[in-house]
C-alpha positions in Angstrom: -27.8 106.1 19.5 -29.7 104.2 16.7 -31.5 106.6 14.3 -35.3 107.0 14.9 -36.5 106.0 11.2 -40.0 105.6 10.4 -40.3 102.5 8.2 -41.0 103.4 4.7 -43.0 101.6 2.7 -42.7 101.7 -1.3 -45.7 102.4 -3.4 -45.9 101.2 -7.0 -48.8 103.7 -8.3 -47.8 107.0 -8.4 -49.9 109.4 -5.9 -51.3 112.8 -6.9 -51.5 116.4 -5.3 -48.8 118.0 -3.1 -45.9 120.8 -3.5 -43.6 120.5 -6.8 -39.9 121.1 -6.4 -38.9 121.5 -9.8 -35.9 123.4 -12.3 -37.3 121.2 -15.6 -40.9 120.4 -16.8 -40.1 118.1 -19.2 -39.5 114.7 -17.7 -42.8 113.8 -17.2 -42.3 110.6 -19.1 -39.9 109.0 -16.6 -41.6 110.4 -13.7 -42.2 107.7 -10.8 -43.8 108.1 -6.8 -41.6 106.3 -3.9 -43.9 106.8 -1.3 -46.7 109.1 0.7 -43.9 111.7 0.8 -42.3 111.4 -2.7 -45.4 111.6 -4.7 -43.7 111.8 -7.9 -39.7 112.0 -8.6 -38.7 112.7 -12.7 -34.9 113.2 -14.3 -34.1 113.0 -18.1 -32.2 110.0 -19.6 -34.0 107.4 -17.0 -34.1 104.0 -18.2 -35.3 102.0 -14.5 -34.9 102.3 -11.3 -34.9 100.2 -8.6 -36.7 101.6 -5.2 -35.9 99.5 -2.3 -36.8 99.5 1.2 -34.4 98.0 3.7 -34.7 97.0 7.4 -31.3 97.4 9.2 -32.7 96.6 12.7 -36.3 97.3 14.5 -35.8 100.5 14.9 -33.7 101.6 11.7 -36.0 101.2 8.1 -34.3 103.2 5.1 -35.0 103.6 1.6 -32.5 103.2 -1.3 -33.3 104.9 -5.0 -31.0 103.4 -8.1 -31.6 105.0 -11.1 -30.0 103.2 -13.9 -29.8 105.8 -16.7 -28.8 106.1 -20.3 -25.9 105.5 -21.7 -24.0 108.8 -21.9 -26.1 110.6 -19.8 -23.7 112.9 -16.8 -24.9 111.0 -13.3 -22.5 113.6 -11.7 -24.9 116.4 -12.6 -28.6 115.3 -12.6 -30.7 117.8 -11.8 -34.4 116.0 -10.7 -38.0 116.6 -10.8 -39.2 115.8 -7.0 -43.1 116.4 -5.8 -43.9 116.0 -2.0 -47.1 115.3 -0.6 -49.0 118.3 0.8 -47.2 120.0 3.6 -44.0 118.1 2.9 -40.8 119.4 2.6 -37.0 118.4 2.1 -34.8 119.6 4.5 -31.6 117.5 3.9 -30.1 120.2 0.7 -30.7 122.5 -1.8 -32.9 121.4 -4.7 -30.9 121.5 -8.2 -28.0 119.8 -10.0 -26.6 117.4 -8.2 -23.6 114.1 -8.4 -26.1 110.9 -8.1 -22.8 108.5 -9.3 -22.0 109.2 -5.3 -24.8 109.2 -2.6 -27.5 111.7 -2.6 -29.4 112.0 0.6 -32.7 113.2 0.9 -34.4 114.0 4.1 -38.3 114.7 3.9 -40.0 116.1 6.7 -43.8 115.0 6.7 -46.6 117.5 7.9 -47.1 115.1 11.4 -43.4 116.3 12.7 -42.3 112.6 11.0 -39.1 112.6 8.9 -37.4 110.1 6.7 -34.8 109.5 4.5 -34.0 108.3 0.8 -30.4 107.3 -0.3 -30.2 108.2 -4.3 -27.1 106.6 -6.4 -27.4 106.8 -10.2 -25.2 104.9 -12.7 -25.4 104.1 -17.0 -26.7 101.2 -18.0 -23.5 100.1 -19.6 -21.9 99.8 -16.0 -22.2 96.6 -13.5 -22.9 98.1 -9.9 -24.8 96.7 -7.2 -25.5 99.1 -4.5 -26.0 98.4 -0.8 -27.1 100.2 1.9 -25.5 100.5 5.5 -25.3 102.5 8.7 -22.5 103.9 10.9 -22.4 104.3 14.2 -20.0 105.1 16.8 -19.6 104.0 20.5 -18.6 106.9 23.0 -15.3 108.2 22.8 -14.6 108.7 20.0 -16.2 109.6 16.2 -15.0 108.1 12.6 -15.1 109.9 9.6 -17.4 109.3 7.7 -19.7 109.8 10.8 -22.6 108.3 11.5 -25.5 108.2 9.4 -26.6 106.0 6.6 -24.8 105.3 3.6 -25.5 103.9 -0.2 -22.5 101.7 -1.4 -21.0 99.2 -4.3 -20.6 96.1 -3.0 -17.8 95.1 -5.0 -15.5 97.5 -3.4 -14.0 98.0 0.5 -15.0 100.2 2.4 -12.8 103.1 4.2 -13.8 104.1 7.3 -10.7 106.8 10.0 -11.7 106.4 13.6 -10.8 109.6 15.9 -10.3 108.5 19.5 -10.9 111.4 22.1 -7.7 112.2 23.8 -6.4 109.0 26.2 -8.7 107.2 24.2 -8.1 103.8 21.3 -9.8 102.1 18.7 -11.5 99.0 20.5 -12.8 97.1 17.4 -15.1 97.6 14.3 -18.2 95.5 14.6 -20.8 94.9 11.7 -23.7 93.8 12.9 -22.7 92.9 16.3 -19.6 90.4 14.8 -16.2 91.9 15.5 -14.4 92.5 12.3 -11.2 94.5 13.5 -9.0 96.1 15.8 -7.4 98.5 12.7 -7.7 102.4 13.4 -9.2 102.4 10.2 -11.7 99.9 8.6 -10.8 99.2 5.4 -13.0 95.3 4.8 -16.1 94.5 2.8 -19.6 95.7 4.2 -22.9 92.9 3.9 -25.9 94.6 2.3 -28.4 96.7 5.2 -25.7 95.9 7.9 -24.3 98.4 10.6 -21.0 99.1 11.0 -20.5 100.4 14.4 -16.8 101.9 16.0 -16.1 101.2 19.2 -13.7 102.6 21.7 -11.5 102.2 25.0 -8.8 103.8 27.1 -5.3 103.4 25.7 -3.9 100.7 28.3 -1.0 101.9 30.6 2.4 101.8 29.7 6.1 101.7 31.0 8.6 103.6 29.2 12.8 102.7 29.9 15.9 101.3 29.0 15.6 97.5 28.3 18.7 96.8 29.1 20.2 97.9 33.0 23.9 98.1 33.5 26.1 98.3 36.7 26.7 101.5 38.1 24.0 103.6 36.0 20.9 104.8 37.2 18.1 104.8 34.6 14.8 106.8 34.5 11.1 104.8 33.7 8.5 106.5 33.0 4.8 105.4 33.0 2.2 106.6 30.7 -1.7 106.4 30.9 -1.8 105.2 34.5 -4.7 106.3 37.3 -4.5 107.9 39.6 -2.8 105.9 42.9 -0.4 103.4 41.3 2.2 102.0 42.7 5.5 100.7 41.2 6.7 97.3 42.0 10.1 95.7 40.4 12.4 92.4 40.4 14.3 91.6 43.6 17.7 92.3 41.3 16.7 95.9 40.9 16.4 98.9 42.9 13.7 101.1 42.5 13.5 104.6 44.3 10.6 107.8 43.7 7.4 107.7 43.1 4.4 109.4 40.7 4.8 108.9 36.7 8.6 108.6 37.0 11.1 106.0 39.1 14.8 105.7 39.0 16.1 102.0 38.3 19.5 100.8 38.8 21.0 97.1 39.5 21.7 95.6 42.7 25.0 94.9 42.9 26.3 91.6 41.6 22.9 91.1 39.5 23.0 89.6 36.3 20.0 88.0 34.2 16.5 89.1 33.6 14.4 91.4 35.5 11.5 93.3 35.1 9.3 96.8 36.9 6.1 97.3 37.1 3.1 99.3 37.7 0.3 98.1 39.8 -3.6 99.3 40.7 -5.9 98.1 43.3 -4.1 94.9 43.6 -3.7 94.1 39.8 -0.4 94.6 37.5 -1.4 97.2 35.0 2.0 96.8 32.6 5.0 95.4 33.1 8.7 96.3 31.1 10.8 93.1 31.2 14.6 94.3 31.3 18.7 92.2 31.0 20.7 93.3 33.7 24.7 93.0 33.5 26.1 92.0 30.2 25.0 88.6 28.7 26.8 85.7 30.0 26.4 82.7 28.3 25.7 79.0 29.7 26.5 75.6 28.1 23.3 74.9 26.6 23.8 78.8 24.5 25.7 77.8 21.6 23.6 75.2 19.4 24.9 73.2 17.0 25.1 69.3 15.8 27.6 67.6 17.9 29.4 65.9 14.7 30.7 67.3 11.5 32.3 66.3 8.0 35.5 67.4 7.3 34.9 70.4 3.8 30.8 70.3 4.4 29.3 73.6 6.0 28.1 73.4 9.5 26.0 75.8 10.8 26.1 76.6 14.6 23.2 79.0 16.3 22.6 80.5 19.9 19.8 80.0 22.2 19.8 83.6 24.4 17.4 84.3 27.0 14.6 86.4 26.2 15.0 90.4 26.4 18.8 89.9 26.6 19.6 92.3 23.5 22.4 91.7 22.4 24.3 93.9 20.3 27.4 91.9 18.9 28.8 88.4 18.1 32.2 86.8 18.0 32.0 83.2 17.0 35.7 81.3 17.2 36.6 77.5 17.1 39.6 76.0 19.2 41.6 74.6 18.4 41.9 77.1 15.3 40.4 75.9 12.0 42.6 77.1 8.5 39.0 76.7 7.1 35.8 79.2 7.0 34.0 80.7 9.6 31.0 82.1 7.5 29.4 85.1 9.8 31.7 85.4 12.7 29.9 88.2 14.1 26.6 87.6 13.6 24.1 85.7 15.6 25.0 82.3 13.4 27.9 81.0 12.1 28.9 78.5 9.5 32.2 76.7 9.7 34.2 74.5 7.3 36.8 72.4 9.3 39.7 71.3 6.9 41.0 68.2 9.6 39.5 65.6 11.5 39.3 65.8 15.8 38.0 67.5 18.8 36.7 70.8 18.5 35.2 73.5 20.4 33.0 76.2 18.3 33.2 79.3 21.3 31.0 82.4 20.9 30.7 85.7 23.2 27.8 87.6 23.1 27.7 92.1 23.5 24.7 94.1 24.8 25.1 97.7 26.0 26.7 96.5 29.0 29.9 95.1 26.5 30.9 91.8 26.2 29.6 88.8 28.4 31.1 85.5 29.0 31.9 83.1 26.2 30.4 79.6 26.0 31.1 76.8 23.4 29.6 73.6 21.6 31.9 70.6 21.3 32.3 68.9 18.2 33.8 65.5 16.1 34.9 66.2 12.8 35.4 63.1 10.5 36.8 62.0 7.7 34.2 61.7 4.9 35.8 59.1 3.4 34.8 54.8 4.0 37.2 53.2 6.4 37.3 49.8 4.2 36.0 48.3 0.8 34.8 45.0 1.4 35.7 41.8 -1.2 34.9 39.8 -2.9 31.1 41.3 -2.9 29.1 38.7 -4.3 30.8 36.7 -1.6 30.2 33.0 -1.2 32.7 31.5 1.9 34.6 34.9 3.3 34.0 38.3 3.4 37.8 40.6 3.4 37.9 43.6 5.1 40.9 45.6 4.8 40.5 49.2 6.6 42.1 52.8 4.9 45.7 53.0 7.1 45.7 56.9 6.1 42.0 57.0 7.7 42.7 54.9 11.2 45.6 57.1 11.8 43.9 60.1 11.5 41.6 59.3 13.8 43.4 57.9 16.2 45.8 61.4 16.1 42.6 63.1 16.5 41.5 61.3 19.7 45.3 61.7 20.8 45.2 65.8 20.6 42.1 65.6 22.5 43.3 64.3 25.5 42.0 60.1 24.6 44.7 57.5 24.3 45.8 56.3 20.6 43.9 52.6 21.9 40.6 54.2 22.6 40.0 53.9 18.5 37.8 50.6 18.2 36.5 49.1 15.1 32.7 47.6 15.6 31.5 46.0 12.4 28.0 44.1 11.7 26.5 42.1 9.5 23.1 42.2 9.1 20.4 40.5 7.2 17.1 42.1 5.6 15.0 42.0 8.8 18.1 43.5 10.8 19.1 40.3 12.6 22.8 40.7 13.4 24.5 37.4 11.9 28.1 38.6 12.6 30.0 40.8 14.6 33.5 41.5 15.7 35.6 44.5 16.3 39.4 45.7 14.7 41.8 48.4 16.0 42.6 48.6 12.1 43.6 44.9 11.1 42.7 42.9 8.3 39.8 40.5 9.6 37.8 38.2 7.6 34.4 37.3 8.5 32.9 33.1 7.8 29.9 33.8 5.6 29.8 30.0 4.2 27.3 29.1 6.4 24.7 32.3 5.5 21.4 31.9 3.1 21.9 33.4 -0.1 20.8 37.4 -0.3 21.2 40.7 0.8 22.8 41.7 3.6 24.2 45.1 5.1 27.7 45.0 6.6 27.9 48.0 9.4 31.1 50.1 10.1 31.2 52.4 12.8 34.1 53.8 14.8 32.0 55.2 17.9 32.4 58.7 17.1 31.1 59.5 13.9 27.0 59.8 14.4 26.4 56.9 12.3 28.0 54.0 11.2 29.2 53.3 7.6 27.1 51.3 5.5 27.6 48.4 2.4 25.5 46.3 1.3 26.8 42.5 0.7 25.5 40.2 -1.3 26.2 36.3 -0.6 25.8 34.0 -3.3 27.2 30.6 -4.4 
């Protein structure tokens, strides 16, 4: 509920008559009114002061007091001079010494019933502050520490603000002025000047409570939390579900395996829902990721792609046929290998959960020879262009395509010649033989002579220069 403030309006000329609240009478030289109901208000060491009156919202008006005092003078022990207008009295604290560097609050109670409140902060004049005031308020619920009221501030620094839910109860969001700031339990963010900060709160949302992961034979207890009353439970058609109330048991139907999920519904709505992996993780052709080509002595990572919620809880990663190189990580959820020869692989992987171990799955894979499969000459070439191909290389690929089940006369050569805009002036193909290309007939320039055996993922490139 907003605070019922009379506006307060600040008068420059100090007004006479009224009840004296005093412990000094010596301050008379710094003495200054606020208002009708703070007639005059005096404190040794003041230099200025700065009264303010500030209009939060229509029907919240509030008055803020700086005194900016001397330098050396105690703010956390000021003890003031305050007189009130006739029949006015304060009824916020005890008159005497009190620590202005934080807030001071001040209620007055007028002789018509009215009340109002004055915010005090002192500070030397050697010291940059520049107070602000705000309000708190809270939504039902629920109550924040500090609690509501109105509050005197630097607006240099956050501001902290703990929000106690009642019992079943959440933080909903922190608003100032309306504008949502946060969803925090605690507001720890800037305030703007004559603002509200208001906390706002809502039931904590239902929840299911359970073993993510649901294994053959076993029988597993869910639990809901923070449901109303008359919900139902509801569950995947690869689960069974038997009980009732705020706890079911859950076990798998037989021969299930793959995700699954339970449940709890209200008036036709699904109020939460717990996603589970039945069975142990199996994994598909598309799990193991990885680039279908490789360099023989260059790291290549491999990954997996796992469904959602399947938690696993181990890896084995292993290549076939058997690598003499590295497997880098073999048991976690990537793995980098360093293949020492040239061929067909296959980089397997088998995935745990609580269930054990699921299914392998694998990633097929061309290793190559890093090395060119010819130097072409003469380059400047004017008539023909020689290319004589690596024997060492051919041979090693066509061994590798042997072991992998492809005849020795699948390997086949394509070469190209290309000019600057990509226009292919010469092609051929070679098992492995010496061949020489007819380049007499070619405009001067650059041109780009293309290798590429069909396996690798990209051909091998030289650039040729004719000339004559």
């Amino acid at each position: 509920m907003k605070l019922q403030i009379i506006k307060l309006v600040a008068l420059i000329a100090l007004l006479m008559g009224g009840s004296s609240i005093s412990a000094q009478n010596s301050k008379t030289s710094s003495a200054f009114a606020i208002d009708k109901n703070i007639t005059s208000f005096a404190v040794d060491s003041l230099v200025d002061k700065k009264i303010i009156v500030h209009e939060i919202d229509q029907d919240l008006t509030i008055t803020s007091i700086t005194l900016i005092m001397a330098d050396g003078a105690d703010v956390t022990s000021l003890t003031p001079d305050i007189t009130l207008a006739s029949g006015a009295a304060i009824t916020s604290r005890t008159v005497g010494a009190q620590d202005f560097y934080h807030q001071v609050t001040y209620t007055v109670a007028a002789r018509d019933g009215t009340t109002s409140t004055y915010l005090f902060l002192a500070y030397n004049q050697n010291i940059t502050r520049t107070p602000m005031i705000f309000a708190i308020q809270n939504g039902s619920n629920g109550y924040t520490d500090p609690g509501p009221g109105v509050y005197i501030w630097d607006t240099s620094l956050p501001y902290y603000c703990v929000s106690y839910p009642n019992s079943t109860y959440m933080i909903d969001t922190w608003t100032v002025n309306g504008y949502p700031i946060s969803h925090s339990p605690n507001y720890t963010e800037y305030l703007l000047p004559d603002c509200i900060l208001k906390a706002t709160f809502k039931l904590i949302p239902p929840s299911i409570s359970g073993s993510t992961t649901i294994c053959s034979g076993s029988s597993y207890t869910f639990s809901a939390s923070y449901a109303p009353a008359g919900f139902t439970w509801n569950k995947s058609s690869n689960l069974n579900l038997s009980g009732s109330g705020n706890s079911v048991s859950v076990s798998a139907v037989s021969g299930a395996n793959g995700a699954g999920w339970v449940s709890i519904n209200h008036g036709g709505s699904e109020l939460a829902r717990l996603n589970v992996w039945i069975g142990p993780i199996n994994l598909t052709s598309s799990s193991v990721t990885g680039p279908s080509s490789a360099t023989i002595g260059v790291y290549t990572s491999y990954g997996l792609n796992l469904p959602a919620g399947a938690n696993p809880t181990g890896y084995q990663w292993s290549v076939n046929p058997t690598v003499s190189g590295k497997i880098i990580g073999a048991n976690t959820d990537m793995a980098g290998i360093v293949f020492d020869n040239p061929g067909f692989y296959e980089v397997h992987c088998k995935v745990s959960n609580a269930c054990g171990w699921g299914a392998d799955n694998y990633a097929p894979v061309w290793v190559y020879n890093k090395k060119s499969y010819t130097v072409p000459y003469p380059n400047p070439a004017s008539d023909v262009l020689n290319l004589s191909f690596d024997p060492e290389m051919v041979e090693d690929t066509r061994a590798s395509l042997q072991a992998s089940g492809f005849t020795r006369q699948s390997f086949l050569l394509s070469i190209k010649l290309l000019d600057n805009f990509g226009t292919v002036c010469r092609q051929i193909t070679s098992t492995g033989e010496t061949i020489q290309l007819d380049v007499s007939n070619l405009n001067k320039g650059m041109y780009y002579l293309q290798v590429h055996d069909g396996i690798t993922p990209a051909p091998e490139v030289h650039k040729i220069i004719i000339n004559r």
